[in-house]
C-alpha positions as CSV (number, residue, x, y, z in Angstrom):
1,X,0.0,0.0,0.0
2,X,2.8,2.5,0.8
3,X,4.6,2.0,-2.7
4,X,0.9,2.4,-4.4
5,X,0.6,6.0,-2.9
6,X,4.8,6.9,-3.2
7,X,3.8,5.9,-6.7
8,X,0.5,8.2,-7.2
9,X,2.1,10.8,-5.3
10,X,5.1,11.3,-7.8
11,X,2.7,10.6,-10.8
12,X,0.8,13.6,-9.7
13,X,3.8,15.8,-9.2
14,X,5.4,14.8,-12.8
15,X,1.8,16.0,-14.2
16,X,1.7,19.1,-12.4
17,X,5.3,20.4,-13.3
18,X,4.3,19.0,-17.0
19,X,1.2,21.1,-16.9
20,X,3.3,24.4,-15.1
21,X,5.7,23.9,-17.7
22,X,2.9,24.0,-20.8
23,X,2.2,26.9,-19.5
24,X,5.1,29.5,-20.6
25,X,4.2,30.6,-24.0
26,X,7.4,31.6,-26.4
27,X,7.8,35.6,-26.8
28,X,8.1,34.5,-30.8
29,X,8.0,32.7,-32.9
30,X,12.2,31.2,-32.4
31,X,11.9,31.7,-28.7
32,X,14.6,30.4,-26.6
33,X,13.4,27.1,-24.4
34,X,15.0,28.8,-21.6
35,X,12.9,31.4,-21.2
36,X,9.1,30.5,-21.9
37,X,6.2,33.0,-21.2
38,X,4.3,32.9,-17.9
39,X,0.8,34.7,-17.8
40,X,0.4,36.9,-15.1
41,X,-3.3,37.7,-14.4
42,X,-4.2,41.3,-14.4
43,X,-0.8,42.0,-16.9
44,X,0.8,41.2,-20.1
45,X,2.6,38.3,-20.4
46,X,5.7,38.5,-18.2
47,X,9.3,36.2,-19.5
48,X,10.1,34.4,-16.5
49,X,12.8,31.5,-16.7
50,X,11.6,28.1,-15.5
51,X,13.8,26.3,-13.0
52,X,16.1,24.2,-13.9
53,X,14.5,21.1,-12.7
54,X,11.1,21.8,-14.5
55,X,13.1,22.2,-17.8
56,X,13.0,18.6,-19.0
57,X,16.5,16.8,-20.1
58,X,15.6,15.8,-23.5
59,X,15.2,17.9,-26.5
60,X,11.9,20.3,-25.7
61,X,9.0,20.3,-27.8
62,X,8.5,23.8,-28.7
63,X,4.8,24.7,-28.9
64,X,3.3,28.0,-29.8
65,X,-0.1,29.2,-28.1
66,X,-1.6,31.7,-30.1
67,X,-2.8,34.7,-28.0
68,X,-7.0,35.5,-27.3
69,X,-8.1,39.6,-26.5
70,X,-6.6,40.7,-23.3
71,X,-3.4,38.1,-23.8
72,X,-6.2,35.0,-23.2
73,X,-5.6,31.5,-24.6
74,X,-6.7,31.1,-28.1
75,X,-9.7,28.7,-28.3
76,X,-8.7,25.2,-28.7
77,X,-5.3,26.0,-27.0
78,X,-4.2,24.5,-23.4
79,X,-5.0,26.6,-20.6
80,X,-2.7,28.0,-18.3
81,X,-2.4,27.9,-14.9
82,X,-2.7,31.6,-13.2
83,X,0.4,32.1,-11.0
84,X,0.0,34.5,-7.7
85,X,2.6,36.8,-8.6
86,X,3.7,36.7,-4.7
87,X,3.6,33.2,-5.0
88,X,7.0,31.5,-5.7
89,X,6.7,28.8,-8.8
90,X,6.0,25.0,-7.3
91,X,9.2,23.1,-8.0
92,X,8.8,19.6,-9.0
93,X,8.9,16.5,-6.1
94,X,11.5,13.9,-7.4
95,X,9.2,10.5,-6.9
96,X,9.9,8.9,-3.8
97,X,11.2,4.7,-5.1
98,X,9.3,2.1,-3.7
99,X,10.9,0.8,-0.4
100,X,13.2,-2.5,-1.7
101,X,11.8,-5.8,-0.2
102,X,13.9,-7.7,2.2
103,X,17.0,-9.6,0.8
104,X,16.4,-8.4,-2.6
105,X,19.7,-7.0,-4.3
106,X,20.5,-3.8,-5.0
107,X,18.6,-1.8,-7.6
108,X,20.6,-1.9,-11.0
109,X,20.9,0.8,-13.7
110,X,17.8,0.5,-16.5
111,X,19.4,-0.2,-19.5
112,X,18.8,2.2,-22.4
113,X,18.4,1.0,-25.7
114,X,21.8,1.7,-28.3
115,X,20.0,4.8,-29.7
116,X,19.0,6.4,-26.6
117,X,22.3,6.3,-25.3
118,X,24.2,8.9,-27.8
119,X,21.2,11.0,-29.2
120,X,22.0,12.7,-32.3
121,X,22.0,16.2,-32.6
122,X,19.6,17.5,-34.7
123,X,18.2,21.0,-36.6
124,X,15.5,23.3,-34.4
125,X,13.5,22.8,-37.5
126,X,12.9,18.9,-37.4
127,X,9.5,17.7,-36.3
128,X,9.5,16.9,-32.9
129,X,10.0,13.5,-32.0
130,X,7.9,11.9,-29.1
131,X,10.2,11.7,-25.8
132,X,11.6,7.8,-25.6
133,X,10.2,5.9,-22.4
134,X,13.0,4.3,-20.4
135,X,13.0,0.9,-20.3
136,X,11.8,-0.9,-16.9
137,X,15.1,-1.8,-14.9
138,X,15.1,-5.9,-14.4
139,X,13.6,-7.1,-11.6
140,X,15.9,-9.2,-9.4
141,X,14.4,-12.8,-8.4
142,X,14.1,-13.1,-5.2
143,X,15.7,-16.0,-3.1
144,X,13.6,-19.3,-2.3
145,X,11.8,-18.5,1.2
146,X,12.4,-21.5,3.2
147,X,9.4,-23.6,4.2
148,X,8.0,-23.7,7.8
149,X,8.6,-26.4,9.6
150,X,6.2,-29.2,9.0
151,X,5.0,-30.9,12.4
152,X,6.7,-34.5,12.7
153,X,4.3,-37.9,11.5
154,X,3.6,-40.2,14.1
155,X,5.6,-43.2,14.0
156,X,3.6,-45.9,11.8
157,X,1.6,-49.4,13.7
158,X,4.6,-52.1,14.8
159,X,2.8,-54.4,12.5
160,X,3.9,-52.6,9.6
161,X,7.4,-51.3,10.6
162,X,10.3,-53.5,9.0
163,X,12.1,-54.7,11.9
164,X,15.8,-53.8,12.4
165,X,16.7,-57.1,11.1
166,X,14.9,-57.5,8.0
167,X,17.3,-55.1,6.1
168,X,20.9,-56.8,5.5
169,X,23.5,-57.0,2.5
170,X,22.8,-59.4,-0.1
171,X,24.9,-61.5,-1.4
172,X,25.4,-59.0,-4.8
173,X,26.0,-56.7,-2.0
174,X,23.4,-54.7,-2.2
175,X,20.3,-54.0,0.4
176,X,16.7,-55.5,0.4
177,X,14.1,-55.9,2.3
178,X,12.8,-59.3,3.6
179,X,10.5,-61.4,1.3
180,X,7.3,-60.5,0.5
181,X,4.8,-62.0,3.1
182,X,1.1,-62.4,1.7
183,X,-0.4,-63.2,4.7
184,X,0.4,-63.2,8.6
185,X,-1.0,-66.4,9.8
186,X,1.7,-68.1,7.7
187,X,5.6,-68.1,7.0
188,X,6.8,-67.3,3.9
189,X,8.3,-70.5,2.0
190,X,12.1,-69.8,2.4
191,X,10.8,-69.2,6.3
192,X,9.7,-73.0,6.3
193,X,12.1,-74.5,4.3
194,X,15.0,-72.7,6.5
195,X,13.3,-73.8,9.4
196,X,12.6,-69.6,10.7
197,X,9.9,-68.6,13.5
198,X,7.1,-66.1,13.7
199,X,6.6,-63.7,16.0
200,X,3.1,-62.2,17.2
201,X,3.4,-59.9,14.4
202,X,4.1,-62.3,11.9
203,X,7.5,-61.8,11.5
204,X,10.3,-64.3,11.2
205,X,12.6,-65.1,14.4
206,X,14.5,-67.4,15.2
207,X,15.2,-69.0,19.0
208,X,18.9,-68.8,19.9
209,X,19.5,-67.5,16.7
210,X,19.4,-64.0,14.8
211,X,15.9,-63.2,14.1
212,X,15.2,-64.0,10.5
213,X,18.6,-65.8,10.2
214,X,18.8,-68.4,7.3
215,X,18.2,-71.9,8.8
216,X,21.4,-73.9,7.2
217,X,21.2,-77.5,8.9
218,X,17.9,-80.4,8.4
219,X,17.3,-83.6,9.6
220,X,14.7,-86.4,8.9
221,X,13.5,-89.7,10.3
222,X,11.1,-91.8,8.9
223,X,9.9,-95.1,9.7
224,X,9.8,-97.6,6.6
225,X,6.8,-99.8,5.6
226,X,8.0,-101.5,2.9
227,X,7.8,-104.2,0.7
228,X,10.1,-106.5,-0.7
229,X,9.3,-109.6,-2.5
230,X,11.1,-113.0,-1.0
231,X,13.7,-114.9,-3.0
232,X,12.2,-117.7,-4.8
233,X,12.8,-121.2,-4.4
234,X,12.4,-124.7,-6.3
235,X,10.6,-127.1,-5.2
236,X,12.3,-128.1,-2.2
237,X,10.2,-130.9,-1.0
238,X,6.9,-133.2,-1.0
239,X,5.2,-136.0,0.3
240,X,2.7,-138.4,-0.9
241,X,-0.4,-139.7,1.4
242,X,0.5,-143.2,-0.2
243,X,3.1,-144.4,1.5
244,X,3.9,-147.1,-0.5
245,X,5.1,-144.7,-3.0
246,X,8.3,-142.5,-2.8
247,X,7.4,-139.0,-2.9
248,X,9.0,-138.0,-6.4
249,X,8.0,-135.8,-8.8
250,X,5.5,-137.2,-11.4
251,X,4.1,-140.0,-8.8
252,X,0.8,-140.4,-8.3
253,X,-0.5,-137.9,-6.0
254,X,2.5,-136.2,-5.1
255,X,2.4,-132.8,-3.3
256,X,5.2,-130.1,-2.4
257,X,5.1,-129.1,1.4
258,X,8.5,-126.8,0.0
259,X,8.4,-124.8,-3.1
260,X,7.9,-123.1,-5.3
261,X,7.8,-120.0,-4.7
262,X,9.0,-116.9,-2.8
263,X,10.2,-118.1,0.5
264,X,10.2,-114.9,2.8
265,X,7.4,-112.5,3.7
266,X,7.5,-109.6,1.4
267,X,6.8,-106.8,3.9
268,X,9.7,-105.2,5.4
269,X,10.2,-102.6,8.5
270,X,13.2,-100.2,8.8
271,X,13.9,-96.9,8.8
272,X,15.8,-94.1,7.1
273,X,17.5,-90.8,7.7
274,X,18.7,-88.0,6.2
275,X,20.5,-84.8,6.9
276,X,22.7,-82.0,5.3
277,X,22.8,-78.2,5.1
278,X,22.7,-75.0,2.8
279,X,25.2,-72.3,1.8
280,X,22.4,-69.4,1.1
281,X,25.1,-67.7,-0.4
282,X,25.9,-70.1,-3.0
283,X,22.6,-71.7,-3.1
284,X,24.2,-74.8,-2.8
285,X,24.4,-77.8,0.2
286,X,25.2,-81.1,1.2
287,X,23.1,-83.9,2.3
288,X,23.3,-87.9,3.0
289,X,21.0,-90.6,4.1
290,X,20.6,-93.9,5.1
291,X,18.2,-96.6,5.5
292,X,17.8,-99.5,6.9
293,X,15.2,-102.9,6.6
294,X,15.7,-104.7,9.3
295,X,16.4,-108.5,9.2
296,X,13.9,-110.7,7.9
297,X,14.1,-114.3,8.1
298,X,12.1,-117.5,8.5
299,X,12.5,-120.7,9.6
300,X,10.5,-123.5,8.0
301,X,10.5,-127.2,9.4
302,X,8.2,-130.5,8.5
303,X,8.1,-133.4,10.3
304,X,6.8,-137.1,10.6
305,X,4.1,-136.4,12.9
306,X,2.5,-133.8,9.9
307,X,3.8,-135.9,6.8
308,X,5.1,-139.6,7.5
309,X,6.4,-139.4,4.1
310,X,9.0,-136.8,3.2
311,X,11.5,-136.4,0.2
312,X,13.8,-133.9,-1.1
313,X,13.3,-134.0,-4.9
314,X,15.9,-134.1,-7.7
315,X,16.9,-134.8,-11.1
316,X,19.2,-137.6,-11.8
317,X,21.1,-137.3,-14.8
318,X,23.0,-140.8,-14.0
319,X,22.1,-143.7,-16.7
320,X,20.3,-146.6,-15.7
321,X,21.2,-150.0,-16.5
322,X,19.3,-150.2,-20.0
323,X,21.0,-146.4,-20.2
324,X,18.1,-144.3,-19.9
325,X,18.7,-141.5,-16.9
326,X,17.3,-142.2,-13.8
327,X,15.0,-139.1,-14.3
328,X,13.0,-137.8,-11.4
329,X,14.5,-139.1,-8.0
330,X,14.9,-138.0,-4.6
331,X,16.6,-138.1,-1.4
332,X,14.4,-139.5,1.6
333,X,14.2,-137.8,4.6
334,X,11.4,-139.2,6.4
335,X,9.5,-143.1,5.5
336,X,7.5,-144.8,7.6
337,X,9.3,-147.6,10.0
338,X,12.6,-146.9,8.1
339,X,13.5,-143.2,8.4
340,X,12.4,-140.3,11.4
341,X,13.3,-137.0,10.3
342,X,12.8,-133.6,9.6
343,X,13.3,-131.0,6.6
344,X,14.1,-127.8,7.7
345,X,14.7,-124.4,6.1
346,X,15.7,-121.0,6.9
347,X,15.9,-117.9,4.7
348,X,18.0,-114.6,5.8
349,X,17.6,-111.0,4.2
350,X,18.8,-107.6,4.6
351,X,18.9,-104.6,2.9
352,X,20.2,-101.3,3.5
353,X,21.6,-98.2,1.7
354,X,23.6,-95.0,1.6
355,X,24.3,-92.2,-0.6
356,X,25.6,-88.1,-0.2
357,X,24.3,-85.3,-2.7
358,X,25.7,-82.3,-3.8
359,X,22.5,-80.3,-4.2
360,X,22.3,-76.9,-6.4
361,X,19.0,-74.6,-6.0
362,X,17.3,-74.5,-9.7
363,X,14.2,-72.2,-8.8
364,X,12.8,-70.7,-5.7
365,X,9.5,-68.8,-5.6
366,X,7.2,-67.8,-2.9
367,X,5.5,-71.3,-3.1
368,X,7.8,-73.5,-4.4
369,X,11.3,-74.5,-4.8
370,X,13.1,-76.8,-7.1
371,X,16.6,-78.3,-7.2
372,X,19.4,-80.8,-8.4
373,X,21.7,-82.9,-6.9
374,X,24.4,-85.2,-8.2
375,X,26.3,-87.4,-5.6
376,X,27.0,-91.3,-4.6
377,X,25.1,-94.1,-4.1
378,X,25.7,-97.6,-2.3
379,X,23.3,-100.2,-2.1
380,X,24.2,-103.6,-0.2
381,X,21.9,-106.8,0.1
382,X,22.8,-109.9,1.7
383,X,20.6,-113.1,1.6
384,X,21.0,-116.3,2.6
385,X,18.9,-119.5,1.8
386,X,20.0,-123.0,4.6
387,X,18.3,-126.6,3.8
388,X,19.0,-129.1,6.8
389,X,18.0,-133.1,7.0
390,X,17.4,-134.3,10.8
391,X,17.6,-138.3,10.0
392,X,17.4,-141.0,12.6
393,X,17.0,-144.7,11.2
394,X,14.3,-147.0,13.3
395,X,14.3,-149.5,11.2
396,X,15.8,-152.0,8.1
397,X,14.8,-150.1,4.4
398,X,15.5,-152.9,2.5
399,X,11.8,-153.9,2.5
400,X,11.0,-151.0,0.9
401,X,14.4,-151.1,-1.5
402,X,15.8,-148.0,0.2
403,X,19.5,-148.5,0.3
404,X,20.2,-147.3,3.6
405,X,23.6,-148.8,4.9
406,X,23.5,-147.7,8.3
407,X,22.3,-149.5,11.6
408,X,19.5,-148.5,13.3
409,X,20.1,-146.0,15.8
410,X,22.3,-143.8,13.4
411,X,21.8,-140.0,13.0
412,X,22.5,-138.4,9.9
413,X,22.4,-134.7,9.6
414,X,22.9,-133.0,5.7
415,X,22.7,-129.3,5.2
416,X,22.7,-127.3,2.0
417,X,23.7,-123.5,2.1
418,X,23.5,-120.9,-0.2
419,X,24.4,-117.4,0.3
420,X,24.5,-113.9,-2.0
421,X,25.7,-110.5,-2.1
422,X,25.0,-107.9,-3.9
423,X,26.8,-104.1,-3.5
424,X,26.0,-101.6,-5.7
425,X,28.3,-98.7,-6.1
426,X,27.2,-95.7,-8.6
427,X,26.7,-92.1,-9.3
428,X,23.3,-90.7,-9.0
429,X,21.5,-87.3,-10.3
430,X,18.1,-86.4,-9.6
431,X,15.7,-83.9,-8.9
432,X,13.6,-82.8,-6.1
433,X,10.4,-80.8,-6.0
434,X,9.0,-79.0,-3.1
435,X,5.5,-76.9,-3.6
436,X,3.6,-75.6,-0.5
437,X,-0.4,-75.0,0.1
438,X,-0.5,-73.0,3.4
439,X,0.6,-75.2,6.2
440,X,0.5,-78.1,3.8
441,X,2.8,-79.1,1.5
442,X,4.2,-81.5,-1.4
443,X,7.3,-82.7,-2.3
444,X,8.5,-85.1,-5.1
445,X,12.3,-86.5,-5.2
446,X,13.6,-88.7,-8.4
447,X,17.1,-90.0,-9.1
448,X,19.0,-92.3,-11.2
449,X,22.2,-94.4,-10.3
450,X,24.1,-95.7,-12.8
451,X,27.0,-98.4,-11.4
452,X,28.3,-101.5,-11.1
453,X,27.1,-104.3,-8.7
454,X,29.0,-106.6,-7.2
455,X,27.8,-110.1,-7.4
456,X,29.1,-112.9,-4.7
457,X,27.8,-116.3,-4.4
458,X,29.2,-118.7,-2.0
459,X,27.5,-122.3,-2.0
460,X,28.6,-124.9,1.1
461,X,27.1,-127.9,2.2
462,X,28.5,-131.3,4.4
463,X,27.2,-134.6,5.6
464,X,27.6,-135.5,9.1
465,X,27.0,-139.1,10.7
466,X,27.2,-140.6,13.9
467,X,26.5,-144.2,14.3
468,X,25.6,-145.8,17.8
469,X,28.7,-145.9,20.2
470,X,30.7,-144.7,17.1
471,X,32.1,-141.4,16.6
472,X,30.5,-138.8,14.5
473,X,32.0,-138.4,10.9
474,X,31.8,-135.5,8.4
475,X,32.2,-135.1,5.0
476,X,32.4,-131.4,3.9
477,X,32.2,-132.1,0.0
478,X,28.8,-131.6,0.3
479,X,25.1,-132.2,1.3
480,X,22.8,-132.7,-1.9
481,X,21.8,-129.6,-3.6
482,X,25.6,-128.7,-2.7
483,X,28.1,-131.0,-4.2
484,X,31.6,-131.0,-5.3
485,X,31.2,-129.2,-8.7
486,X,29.4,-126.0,-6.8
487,X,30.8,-125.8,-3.5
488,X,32.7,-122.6,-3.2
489,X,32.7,-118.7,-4.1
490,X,32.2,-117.4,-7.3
491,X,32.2,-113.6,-7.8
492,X,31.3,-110.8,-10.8
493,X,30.6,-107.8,-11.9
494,X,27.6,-106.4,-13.6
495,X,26.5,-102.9,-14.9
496,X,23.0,-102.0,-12.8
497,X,20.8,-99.1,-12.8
498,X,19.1,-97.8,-9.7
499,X,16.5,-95.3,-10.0
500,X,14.3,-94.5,-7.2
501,X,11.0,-92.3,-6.7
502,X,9.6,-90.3,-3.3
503,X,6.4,-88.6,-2.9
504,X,5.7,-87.1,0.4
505,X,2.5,-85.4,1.2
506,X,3.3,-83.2,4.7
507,X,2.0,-80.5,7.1
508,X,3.9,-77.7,8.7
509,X,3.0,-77.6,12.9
510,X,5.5,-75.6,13.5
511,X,7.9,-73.6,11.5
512,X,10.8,-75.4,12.0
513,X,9.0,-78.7,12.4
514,X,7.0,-81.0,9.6
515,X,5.1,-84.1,10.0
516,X,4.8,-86.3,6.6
517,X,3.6,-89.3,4.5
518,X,4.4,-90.6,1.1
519,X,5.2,-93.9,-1.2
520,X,8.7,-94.6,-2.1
521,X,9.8,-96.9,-5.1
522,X,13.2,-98.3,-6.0
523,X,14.2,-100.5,-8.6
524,X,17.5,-102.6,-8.5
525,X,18.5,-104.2,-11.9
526,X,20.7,-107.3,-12.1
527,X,21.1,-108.6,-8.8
528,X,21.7,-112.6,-7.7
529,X,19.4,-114.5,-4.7
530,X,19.6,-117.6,-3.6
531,X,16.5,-119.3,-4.3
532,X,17.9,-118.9,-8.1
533,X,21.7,-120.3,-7.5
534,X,20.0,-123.8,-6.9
535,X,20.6,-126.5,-9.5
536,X,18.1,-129.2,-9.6
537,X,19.9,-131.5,-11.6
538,X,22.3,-133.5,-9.7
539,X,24.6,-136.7,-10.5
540,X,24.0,-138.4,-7.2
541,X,28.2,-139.4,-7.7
542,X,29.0,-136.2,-6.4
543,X,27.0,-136.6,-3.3
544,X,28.6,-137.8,-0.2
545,X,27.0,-141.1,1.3
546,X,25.6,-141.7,-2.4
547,X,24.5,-144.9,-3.7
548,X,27.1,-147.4,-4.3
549,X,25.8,-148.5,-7.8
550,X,25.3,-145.3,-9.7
551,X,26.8,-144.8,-12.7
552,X,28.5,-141.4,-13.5
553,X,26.8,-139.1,-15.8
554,X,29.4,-137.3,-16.9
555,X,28.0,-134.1,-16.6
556,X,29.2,-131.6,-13.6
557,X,26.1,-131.1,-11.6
558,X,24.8,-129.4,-9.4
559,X,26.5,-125.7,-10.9
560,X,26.8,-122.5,-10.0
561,X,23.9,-120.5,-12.1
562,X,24.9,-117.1,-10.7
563,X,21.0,-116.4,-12.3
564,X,20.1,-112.7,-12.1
565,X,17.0,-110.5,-11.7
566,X,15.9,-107.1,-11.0
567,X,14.5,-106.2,-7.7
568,X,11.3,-103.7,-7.0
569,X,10.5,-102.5,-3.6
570,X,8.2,-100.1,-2.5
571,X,6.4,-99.2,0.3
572,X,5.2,-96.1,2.5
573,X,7.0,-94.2,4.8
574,X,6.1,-91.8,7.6
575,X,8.4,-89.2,8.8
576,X,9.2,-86.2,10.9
577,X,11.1,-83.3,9.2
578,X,13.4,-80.4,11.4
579,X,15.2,-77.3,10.2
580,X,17.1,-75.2,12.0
């Protein structure tokens, strides 16, 4: 407001002194713009000089008033203003400048354009030339006025603060926040599969540990359900309800009490393991397991109380007198009034496994993960198949033409044995699958081993007899099955391929702890059991305690068959899983 009337004051004053100054008239016609005419009422016109601040700095317009009766303006002419002549002329008020705002810069000079600055000089006889209007001097910017202070936020809900923790260097080196949680209730997946708590606000933690720290180390039991089929067997023995007859193969109502067949139960109990930990740097771990199926055997016996007649079959390659082969024929092990005994069998098996796993993280998402492994695997199984005679002689056989040279009282006892080993040792790849539904989750495992297997058969059998009073003999040339031309160890190697398949269906109860179920298959190629290693076909010449009048066959049997076949197991397993 006060520069608006500064500014109206000095306009005022420039028009008055403009208007004062219009007033002088020339004395004629080339007067002098020094002294102009000033009307004095009353009087002629009196030549007064104007003071020098009224007389303007550029070149004057001259203007000539022509004179009314009694020295009056002409019509049409500008008036004058009557001066008092005691009154001394008004001089002109400079304009007073605005005040300068705070912190603005000095005033600079207005600049003049290049033709107002040297004004050429010219003739009083030109035309006048309207008086140049200065330019406006620039006006200086001001300085940015700094802002109020704003009033501080409050602080934001706990539940959505990041806490101190969650922001750490990366492994590029560069800062992030913690993964991206899309609901409270639950962890994210990294959370579960490193084994990391939640706090009340959903947050993770970890006991004894930094909170959100990467869980590193995981273990696993499960117990095994499993099933394995038994070795298989010939036909080991039979009986006959007529006991006029001898029990072999092809008679008359002949039965096996012994074969064929698998031998063992097929269901298996054990248990496995598994443990390892990650490098979340890397992406990379470690792992190994092992499992375990327990011993399984069974023990088999039949005695002359559940069949009087008993026989251990075979085929006898040895001619007969009109040089056919005796054919089907058999050892006797229990005949009524001749022979007491029993035929007895047991069966062994175990099977167990280990293997260690470079594993490399492939993908990892909010819900799932994925990842490779390559590492080593060993498989072992061991089996073992025993056939045992438990003979006492009651009475004289040669009533029933059984050649039995021994008094009555004597106790014979013959065992068979076969055993087999198989170890596998390969390198394995695979793949395992992990995807998560909440608190539930699914994961899938598959690998492949690709090795060699080490195949062991060792076959023994003996013959031991002890008469009445006498002292008991052995012969360790063998039994029956197990003669001279397949007793000992024979060993090979063959290429195998184990692969192997886990499903596991499992449930999170707490973060760091998992309860599961799934079905696990495995398939062994080319391994040896004993069941197979039996030879049927035996020249009864190469049994200890044969008869006296066979003939030799000429052919070396029993042999070793080292026969071979690929093993399935599978089964369900339940499990417990912890990360930390």
């Amino acid at each position: 407001m006060k520069r608006l009337r500064a500014a109206a004051m000095g306009l005022s004053l420039a028009l008055g002194a403009t208007a004062r100054a219009n007033d002088w008239q020339p004395a004629g016609p080339a007067r002098a713009p020094s002294a102009p005419a000033v009307w004095v009422p009353g009087g002629p016109p009196v030549a007064r000089t104007a003071p020098p601040e009224l007389v303007p700095s550029v070149v004057p317009v001259e203007a000539t008033v022509p004179s009314g009766p009694r020295g009056a303006p002409a019509p049409g002419a500008l008036p004058l203003i009557p001066v008092a002549p005691d009154v001394p002329p008004a001089r002109a008020v400079p304009a007073v400048p605005p005040p300068a705002p705070e912190l603005r810069e000095p005033p600079r000079a207005p600049r003049l354009m290049p033709e107002l600055r040297e004004p050429p000089p010219r003739s009083s006889d030109a035309p006048p030339r309207p008086m140049p209007q200065p330019q406006p001097p620039d006006v200086p910017l001001a300085p940015p006025r700094a802002h109020a202070p704003q009033p501080e936020l409050p602080p934001a809900p706990p539940e959505f603060m990041v806490p101190p923790s969650g922001l750490g260097v990366s492994k590029h080196g560069t800062f992030g926040s913690p993964p991206l949680r899309i609901s409270r209730d639950w962890p994210t997946f990294r959370e579960v599969h490193s084994g990391v708590g939640i706090d009340e606000h959903g947050y993770s933690t970890g006991a004894g540990h930094e909170a959100g720290a990467f869980r590193r180390f995981f273990v696993s039991g499960e117990y095994l359900l499993w099933w394995m089929p038994g070795f298989a067997t010939p036909i080991l023995g039979t009986t006959n309800a007529n006991a006029a007859l001898n029990g072999f193969l092809g008679e008359p109502g002949t039965t096996t009490i012994l074969g064929p067949g698998p031998f063992l139960d097929s269901t298996r109990q054990g248990f496995r393991v598994r443990a390892g930990a990650w490098w979340e740097e890397a992406g990379c771990g470690i792992d190994a397991g092992f499992f375990f199926l327990g011993n399984r055997s069974r023990d088999a016996a039949f005695g002359p109380d559940q069949f009087p007649l008993i026989t251990r079959p075979i085929f006898a390659p040895n001619p007969m007198p009109n040089g056919q082969p005796v054919g089907e024929s058999g050892e006797a092990v229990s005949v009524p009034g001749v022979l007491r005994g029993t035929l007895g069998a047991r069966g062994e098996s175990r099977l167990w496994g280990i293997d260690a796993n470079l594993r490399q993280c492939w993908f990892a998402e909010c819900d799932r993960r994925a990842e490779w492994f390559v590492g080593y695997r060993h498989l072992n199984l061991r089996e073992r198949l025993t056939i045992t005679e438990d003979i006492t002689v009651i009475g004289d056989g040669r009533a029933r033409g059984i050649a039995v040279t021994d008094p009555v009282g004597t106790r014979v006892f013959v065992q068979d044995d076969f055993q087999t080993r198989n170890s596998f040792h390969g390198a394995q790849f695979g793949m395992r699958y992990e995807r998560r539904f909440g608190a539930w989750d699914f994961d899938a495992r598959a690998s492949v081993a690709l090795g060699t297997t080490y195949q062991a058969l060792t076959i023994g059998g003996f013959q031991a007899r002890q008469q009445p009073n006498g002292t008991p003999m052995f012969f360790r040339n063998g039994g029956l099955l197990a003669a001279q031309t397949n007793i000992g160890r024979f060993t090979r190697d063959r290429f195998s391929v184990v692969p192997e398949l886990t499903l596991n269906a499992g449930y999170w109860v707490t973060p760091s702890v998992r309860v599961f179920a799934g079905y696990n298959l495995l398939v062994w190629t080319n391994v040896i059991r004993p069941g197979d290693q039996i030879d049927r076909v035996v020249d009864v010449t190469f049994v200890p305690n044969g008869p006296m009048l066979a003939v030799p066959s000429g052919m070396n049997r029993p042999r070793p068959t080292l026969a071979q076949r690929d093993l399935v197991v599978n089964g369900v397993q339940f499990g417990v899983d912890w990360r930390w």
